[in-house]
C-alpha positions in Angstrom: 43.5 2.6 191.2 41.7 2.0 194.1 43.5 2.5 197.5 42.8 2.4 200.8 43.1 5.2 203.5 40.7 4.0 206.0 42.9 4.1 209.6 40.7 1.9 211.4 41.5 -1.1 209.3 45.4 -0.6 208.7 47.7 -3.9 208.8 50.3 -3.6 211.7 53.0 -5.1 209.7 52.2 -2.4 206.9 52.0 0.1 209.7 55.4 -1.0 211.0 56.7 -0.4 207.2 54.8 3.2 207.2 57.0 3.7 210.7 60.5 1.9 208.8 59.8 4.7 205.8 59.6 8.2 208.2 62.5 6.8 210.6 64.8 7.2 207.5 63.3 10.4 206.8 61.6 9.2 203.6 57.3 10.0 202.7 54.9 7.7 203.1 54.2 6.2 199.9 52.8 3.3 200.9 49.4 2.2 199.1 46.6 -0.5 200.0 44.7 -1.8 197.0 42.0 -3.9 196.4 43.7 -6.9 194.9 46.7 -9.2 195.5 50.2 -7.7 195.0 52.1 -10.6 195.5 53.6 -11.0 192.3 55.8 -8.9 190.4 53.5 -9.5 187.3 50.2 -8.9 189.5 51.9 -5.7 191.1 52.9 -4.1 187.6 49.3 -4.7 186.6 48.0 -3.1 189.2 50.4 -0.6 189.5 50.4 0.0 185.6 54.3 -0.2 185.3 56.4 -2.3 183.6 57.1 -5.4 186.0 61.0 -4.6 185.8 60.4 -1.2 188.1 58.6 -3.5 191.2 61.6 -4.4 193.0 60.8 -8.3 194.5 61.9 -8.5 198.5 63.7 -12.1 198.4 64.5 -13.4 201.5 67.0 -16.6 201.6 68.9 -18.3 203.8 72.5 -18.6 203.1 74.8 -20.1 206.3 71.7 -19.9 208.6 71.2 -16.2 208.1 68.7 -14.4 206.1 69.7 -12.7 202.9 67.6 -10.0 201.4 68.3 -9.7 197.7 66.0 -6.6 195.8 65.6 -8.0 192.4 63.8 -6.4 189.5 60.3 -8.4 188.6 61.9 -9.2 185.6 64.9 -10.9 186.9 65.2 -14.3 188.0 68.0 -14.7 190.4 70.9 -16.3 189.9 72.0 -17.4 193.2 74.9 -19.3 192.3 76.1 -16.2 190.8 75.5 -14.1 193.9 77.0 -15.7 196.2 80.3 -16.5 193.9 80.9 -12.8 193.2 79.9 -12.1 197.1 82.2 -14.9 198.7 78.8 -16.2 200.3 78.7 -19.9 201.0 75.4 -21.3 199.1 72.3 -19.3 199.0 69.0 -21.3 199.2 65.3 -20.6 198.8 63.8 -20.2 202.7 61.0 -20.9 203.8 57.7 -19.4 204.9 58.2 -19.3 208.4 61.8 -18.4 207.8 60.9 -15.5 206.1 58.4 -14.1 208.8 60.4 -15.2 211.3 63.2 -12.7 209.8 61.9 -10.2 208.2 58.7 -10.5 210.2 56.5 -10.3 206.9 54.8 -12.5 204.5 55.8 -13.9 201.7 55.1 -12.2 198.7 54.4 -8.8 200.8 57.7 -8.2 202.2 59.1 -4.9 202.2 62.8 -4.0 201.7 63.0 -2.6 205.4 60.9 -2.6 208.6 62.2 -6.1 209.6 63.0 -6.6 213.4 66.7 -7.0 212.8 68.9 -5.7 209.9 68.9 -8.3 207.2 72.2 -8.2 205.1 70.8 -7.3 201.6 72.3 -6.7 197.8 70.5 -4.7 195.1 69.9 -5.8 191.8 71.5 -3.0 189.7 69.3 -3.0 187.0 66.6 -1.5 188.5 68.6 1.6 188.9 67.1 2.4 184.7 63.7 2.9 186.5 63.1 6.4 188.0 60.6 5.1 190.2 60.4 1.5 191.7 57.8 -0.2 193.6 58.5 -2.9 196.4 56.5 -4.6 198.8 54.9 -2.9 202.2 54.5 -6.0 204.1 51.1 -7.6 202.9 49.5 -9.3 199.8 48.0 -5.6 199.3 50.6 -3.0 200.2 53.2 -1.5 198.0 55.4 1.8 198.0 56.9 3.7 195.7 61.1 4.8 196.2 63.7 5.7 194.0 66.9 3.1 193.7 69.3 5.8 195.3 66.9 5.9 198.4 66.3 2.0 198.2 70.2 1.9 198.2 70.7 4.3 200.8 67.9 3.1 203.3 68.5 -0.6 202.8 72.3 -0.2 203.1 72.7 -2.5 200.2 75.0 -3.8 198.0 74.8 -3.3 194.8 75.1 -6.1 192.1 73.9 -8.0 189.7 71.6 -11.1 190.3 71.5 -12.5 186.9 
């Protein structure tokens, strides 16, 4: 794999991730590759790991808020589901500019943290089988690597289950 480590041509929102990652004490494990990440299925083939260990950033809206759920790549959320066992009044797919306004990163390259405001989040619980998940770093190209227990710990999630 490929990766990039050239500082002159680093990504400020990846950058701002990099930052996010050693303010809650954690390594830098962010990589730049070549190719598009922004699928689960594109990121396990790059990545070479099964696509249930990339752990999807999903940002929705729910009462005018954004909602960050951290679903496995093979999951497809169940939103109705979500917000019945969380009390949440509906959950629905945002858009775009919601998303960047929010978490201040593209869709399909957002991170699970390094947004400008804490984004209430829940994490799928069964990506807690894979010893090392990958997530989004805040581009097409970037991805990190964390374990669930720091995912759950740095996100200050909730755990559950999506589908």
């Amino acid at each position: 794999m490929n990766t990039e480590t050239n500082t002159e041509n680093r990504n400020p929102v990846v950058e701002n991730v990099r930052a996010a990652l050693a303010a809650a004490g954690l390594a830098d494990t962010v990589i730049v590759v070549p190719d598009s990440v922004a699928t689960a299925a594109a990121a396990a083939a790059v990545l070479g790991c099964d696509v249930g260990a990339i752990a999807n950033s999903l940002i929705f809206e729910c009462d005018g808020a954004p909602l960050l759920i951290l679903a496995s790549g093979a999951a497809k959320v169940d939103v109705k589901l979500v917000a019945r066992e969380h009390g949440l009044a509906k959950i629905s797919r945002a858009t775009a500019d919601f998303v960047l306004e929010h978490a201040g990163q593209p869709v399909g390259g957002v991170a699970p943290l390094g947004h400008p405001c804490p984004i209430r989040t829940f994490l799928d619980t069964s990506l807690a089988q894979y010893p090392v998940l990958w997530a989004g770093a805040g581009s097409h190209q970037a991805m990190l690597s964390i374990s669930y227990e720091q995912l759950l710990a740095t996100t200050t999630a909730t755990e559950t289950a999506v589908r």
